[in-house]
DRENDO-1510 file (C-alpha; in Angstrom, 1 decimal, always signed):
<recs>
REC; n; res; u; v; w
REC; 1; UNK; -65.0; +57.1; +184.7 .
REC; 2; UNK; -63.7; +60.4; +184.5 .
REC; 3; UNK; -59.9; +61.7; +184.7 .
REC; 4; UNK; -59.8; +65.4; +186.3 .
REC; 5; UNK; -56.3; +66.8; +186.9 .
REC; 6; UNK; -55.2; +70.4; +188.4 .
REC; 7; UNK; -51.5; +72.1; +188.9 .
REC; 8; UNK; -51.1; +75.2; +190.8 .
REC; 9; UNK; -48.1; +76.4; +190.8 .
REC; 10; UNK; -46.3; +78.8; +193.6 .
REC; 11; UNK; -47.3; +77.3; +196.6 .
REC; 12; UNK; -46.5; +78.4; +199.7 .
REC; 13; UNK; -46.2; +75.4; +202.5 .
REC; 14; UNK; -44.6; +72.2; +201.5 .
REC; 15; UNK; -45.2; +69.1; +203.7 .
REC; 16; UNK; -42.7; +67.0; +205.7 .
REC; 17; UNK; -44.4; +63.6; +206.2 .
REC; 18; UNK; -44.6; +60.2; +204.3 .
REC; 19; UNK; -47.4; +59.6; +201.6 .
REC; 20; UNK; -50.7; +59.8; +203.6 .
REC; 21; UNK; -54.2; +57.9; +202.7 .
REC; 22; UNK; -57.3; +58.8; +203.8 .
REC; 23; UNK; -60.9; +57.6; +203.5 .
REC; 24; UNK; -62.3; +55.0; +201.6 .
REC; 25; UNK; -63.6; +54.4; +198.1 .
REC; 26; UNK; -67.9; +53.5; +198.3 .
REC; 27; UNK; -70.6; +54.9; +197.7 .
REC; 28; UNK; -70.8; +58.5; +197.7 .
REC; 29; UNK; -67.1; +58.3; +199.6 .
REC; 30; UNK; -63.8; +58.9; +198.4 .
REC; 31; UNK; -59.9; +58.1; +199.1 .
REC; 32; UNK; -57.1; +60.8; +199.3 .
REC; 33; UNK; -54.0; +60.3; +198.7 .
REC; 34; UNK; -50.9; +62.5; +199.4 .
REC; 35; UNK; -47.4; +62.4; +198.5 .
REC; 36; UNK; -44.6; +64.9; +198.7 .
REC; 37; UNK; -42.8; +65.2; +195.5 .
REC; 38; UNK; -40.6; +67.9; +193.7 .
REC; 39; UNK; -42.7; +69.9; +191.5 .
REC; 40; UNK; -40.9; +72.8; +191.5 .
REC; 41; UNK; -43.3; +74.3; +194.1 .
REC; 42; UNK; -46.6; +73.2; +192.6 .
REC; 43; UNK; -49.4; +70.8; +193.6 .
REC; 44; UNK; -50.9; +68.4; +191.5 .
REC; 45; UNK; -54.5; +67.0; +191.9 .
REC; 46; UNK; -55.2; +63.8; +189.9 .
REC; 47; UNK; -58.9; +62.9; +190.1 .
REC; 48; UNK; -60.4; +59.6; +188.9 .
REC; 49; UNK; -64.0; +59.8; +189.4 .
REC; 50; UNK; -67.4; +57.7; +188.7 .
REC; 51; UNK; -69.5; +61.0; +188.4 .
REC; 52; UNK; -68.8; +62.2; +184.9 .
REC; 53; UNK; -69.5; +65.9; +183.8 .
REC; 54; UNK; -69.1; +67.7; +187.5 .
REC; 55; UNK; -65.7; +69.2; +186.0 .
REC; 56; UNK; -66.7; +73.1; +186.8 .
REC; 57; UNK; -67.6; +71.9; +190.1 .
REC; 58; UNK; -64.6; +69.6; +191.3 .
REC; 59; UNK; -62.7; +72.7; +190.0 .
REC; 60; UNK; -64.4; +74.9; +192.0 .
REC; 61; UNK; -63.6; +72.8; +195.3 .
REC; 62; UNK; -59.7; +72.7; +194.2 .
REC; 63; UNK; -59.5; +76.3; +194.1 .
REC; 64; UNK; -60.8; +76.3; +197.4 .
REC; 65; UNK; -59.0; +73.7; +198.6 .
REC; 66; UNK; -55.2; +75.5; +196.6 .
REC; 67; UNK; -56.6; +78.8; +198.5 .
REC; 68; UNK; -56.7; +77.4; +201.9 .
REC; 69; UNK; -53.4; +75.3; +202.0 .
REC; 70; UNK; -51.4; +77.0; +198.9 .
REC; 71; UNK; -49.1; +73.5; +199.3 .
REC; 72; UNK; -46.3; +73.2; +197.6 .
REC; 73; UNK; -44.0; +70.3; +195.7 .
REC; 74; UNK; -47.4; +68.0; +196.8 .
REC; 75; UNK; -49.5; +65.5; +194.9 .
REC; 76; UNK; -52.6; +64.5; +195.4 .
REC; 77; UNK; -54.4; +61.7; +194.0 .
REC; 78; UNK; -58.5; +61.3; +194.7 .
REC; 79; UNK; -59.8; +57.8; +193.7 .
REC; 80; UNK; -63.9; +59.0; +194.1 .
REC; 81; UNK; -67.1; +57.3; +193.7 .
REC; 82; UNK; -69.8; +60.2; +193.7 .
REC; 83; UNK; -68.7; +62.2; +197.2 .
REC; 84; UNK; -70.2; +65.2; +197.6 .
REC; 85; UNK; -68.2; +68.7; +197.6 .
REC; 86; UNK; -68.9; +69.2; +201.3 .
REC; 87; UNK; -67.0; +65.0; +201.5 .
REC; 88; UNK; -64.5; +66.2; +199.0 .
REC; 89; UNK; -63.4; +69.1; +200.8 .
REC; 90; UNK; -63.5; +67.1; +204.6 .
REC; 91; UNK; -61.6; +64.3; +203.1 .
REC; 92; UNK; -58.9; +66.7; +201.7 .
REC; 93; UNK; -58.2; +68.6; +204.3 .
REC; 94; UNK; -58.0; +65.6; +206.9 .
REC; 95; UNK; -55.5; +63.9; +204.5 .
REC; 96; UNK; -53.6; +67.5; +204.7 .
REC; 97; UNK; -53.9; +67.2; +208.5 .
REC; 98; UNK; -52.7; +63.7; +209.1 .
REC; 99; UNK; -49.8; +64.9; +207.3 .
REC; 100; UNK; -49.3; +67.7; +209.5 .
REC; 101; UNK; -49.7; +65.4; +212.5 .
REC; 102; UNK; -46.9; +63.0; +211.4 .
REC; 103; UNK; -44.3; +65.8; +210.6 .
REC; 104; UNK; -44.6; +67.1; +214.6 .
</recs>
């Protein structure tokens, strides 16, 4: 196992909606989960994953992810088990829009 974890600061959109899960944890799966918390306008991404040595890649896919959401006071916890980017990023966003969805 392999513990990733990201902060960007400054973001822009902060979420209004209770903790959010989404997705499971099997075989080349993953869960998401996301809580609002005060981090002074950051975002936090805690990965646990059972792919070791993918580091330049998973950051890759936050910065993408921070670029298209720039969330703020969020964090993010992603229990994985060998998802592929193209999972990583649909699991991520869905967990961002089931959040959006609650807050209407």
């Amino acid at each position: 196992m392999e513990t990733l974890v990201y902060r960007f600061e400054q973001g822009k959109r902060k979420l209004e909606s209770a903790a959010q899960l989404v997705g499971v944890v099997s075989s080349g799966n993953l869960e998401v989960l996301v809580q609002t918390v005060d981090l002074q306008s950051a975002c936090e991404i805690e990965i646990s994953t059972a792919a070791t040595g993918f580091g330049a890649i998973w950051q890759a896919v936050m910065h993408d992810f921070n670029q298209r959401w720039q969330l703020a006071d969020c964090r993010i916890a992603i229990n994985d088990m060998g998802a592929t980017p193209a999972v990583v990023s649909l699991r991520m966003d869905q967990a961002i829009e089931a959040c959006l969805e609650q807050a209407k």
